[in-house]
C-alpha positions, 0 to 999 in steps of 0.5 A: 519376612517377604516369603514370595522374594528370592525363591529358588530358581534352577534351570527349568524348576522354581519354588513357588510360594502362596500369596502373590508369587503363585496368583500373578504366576496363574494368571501370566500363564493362562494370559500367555496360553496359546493353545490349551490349559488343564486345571486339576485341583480339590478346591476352586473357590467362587470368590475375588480371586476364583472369578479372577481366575475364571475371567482369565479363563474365558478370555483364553477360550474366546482366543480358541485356546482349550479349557479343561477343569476338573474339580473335586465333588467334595472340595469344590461342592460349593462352586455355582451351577451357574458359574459352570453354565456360564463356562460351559457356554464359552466353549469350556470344559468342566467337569467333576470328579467323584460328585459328593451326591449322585443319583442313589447315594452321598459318595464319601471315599476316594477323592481328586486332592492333587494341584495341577496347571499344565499349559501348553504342554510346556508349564507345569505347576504342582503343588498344595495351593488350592484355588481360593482367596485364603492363599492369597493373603491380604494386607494385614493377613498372612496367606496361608504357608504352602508351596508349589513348583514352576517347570518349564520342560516340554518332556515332563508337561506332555506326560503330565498332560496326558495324565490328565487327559487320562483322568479327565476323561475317566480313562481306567487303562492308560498307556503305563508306559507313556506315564509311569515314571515321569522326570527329567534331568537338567545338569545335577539336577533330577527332577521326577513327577511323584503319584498316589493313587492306592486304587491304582496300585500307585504309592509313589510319593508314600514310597519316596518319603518312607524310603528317603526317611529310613536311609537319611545321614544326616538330617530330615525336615518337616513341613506337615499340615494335617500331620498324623502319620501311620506306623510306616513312617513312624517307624521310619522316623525312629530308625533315623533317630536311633541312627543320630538323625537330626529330625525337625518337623514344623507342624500347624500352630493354627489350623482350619482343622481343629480336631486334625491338629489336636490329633497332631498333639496327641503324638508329641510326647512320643516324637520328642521322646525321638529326640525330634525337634517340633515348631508351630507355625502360628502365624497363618494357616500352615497348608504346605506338605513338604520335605528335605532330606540330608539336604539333597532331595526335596519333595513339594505337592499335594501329599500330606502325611496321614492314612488319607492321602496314603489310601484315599486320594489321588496325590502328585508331588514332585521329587527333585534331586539337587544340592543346589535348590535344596540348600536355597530351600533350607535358608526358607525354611529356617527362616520359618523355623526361627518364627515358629514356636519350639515345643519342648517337653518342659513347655509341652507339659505346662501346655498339657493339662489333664483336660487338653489331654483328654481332647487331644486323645479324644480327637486322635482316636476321633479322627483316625476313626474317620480316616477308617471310614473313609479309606474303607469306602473306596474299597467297597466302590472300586468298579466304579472308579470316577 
């Protein structure tokens, strides 16, 4: 199957998947900027396709065009010193957010997760793809499964924009008029800029899913990497099974976390008792963090479905509100479905020796400890916010 091929495109909003249809679209941007770029990502990788990247961003600042990045202190932990001096020198700003060692201690809690471009305050992309080879895929190895959404809306891109300004320049009171709830209406199609932000008393996105979950009619489906949702959205999806809701969740089949995927497991007895339906994509890493309900609304971004992007990061998805793009989006993401392995409780407890249930218990409690942890920390640390 060609997933970068007939995406959907509705107006000013298009689909975007990892792999090639998201790079070349990054690369075009930046190219085409004329006057400013802000890059806003939890991973920047320095290699081929991060110094393609960079190379891009040179060019654009020797065109005068303003650079701005911020990257994650924990995600990007590895980008170069040297790299950093380099684009400082050609006019670029960059900074990070929430640097994992500052002068007196190692800093673990609240981080930058969300993906945003924004160029001339007239493109935007959002999404889950990070900046590294492994969404880029390769000849004989599937990028990994995730996606972002293309908007080309002066409106929507000036109030991304100053958000941006907002976070990069450490801003803790911001124009809450200008920025609180951004969207657009093109034809039948509403389009609304989502935020996570706990800190920040911003649940947008956690809010959207609960909500858009309990009501359901008809039909709920999943795409969950690092699937370990807290009692809400439990809760949630067993409302809408009782109410008849037919439920689908296309979790990891592979992971570049083990452990979270075990944790993922542990629930699966529970979820199929809720009669829902449960795929494994194996064939690369699943990344995506999306979700269609009642084949009308369809929210893509950085947001995955677990405590920590709940309480502990800053998040921005996208809410679009369209029959037309969700039944483009749908025929995808059948298509996945039929490539993916169904998991049923006939195969799960063939599946689910006493010793695989024991990892898959260790790892649950394991990593719900962790998010514990790390959810608490930036309680303890909100003076210092950045």
């Amino acid at each position: 199957m060609n997933t970068t091929k007939n995406i959907s495109k509705i107006n000013h909003l298009t689909l975007v998947h990892s792999g090639e249809d998201f790079f070349y679209r990054l690369e075009r941007f930046i190219s085409n900027a004329k006057t400013e770029i802000h890059i806003q990502t939890y991973i920047f990788e320095n290699d081929s396709i991060g110094k393609k990247i960079i190379k891009k961003l040179k060019e654009a600042a020797s065109r005068n065009v303003k650079v701005y990045i911020l990257l994650d202190g924990f995600g990007s932990f590895s980008f170069p010193e040297k790299t950093i001096n380099e684009l400082k020198k050609n006019g670029i700003n960059i900074r990070f957010f929430s640097p994992f060692f500052s002068a007196n201690t190692i800093y673990l809690g609240r981080r930058l997760h969300h993906k945003i471009i924004v160029i001339d305050s007239e493109i935007v992309l959002i999404g889950g793809i990070n900046i590294a080879e492994k969404y880029l895929g390769t000849p004989t190895k599937l990028a990994w499964l995730d996606y972002a959404i293309e908007i080309i809306d002066s409106k929507i891109a000036q109030s991304v924009r100053k958000l941006c300004m907002a976070i990069y320049y450490r801003k803790k009171r911001v124009d809450q008029q200008k920025i609180a709830s951004i969207y657009n209406q093109f034809d039948e199609t509403t389009v609304k800029i989502l935020q996570n932000d706990w800190l920040k008393r911003k649940s947008e996105i956690s809010t959207a899913y609960i909500k858009s979950i309990r009501n359901a009619k008809e039909e709920i489906i999943i795409v969950g990497s690092y699937f370990l949702p807290g009692r809400r959205l439990i809760n949630a999806l067993k409302k809408s099974s009782k109410n008849k809701v037919k439920i689908k969740l296309i979790l990891s089949g592979v992971s570049d976390v083990p452990m979270a995927r075990r944790a993922s497991c542990y629930l699966y007895a529970k979820l199929l008792r809720l009669s829902i339906e449960i795929y494994e994509w194996d064939k690369s890493i699943l990344h995506g963090k999306t979700a269609v309900v009642d084949r009308k609304w369809t929210t893509i971004g950085s947001f995955n479905l677990n405590n920590l992007s709940s309480f502990a990061s800053i998040e921005m998805n996208v809410g679009i509100n369209s029959e037309e793009f969700s039944k483009e989006f749908l025929l995808h993401l059948d298509e996945i479905m039929a490539q993916s392995k169904r998991i049923t409780p006939e195969s799960l407890k063939i599946a689910n020796g006493i010793f695989t249930q024991f990892m898959n218990w260790i790892s649950y409690w394991l990593t719900r400890t962790i998010e514990i942890i790390i959810t608490y920390l930036p309680h303890k640390r909100f003076i210092k916010l950045y």
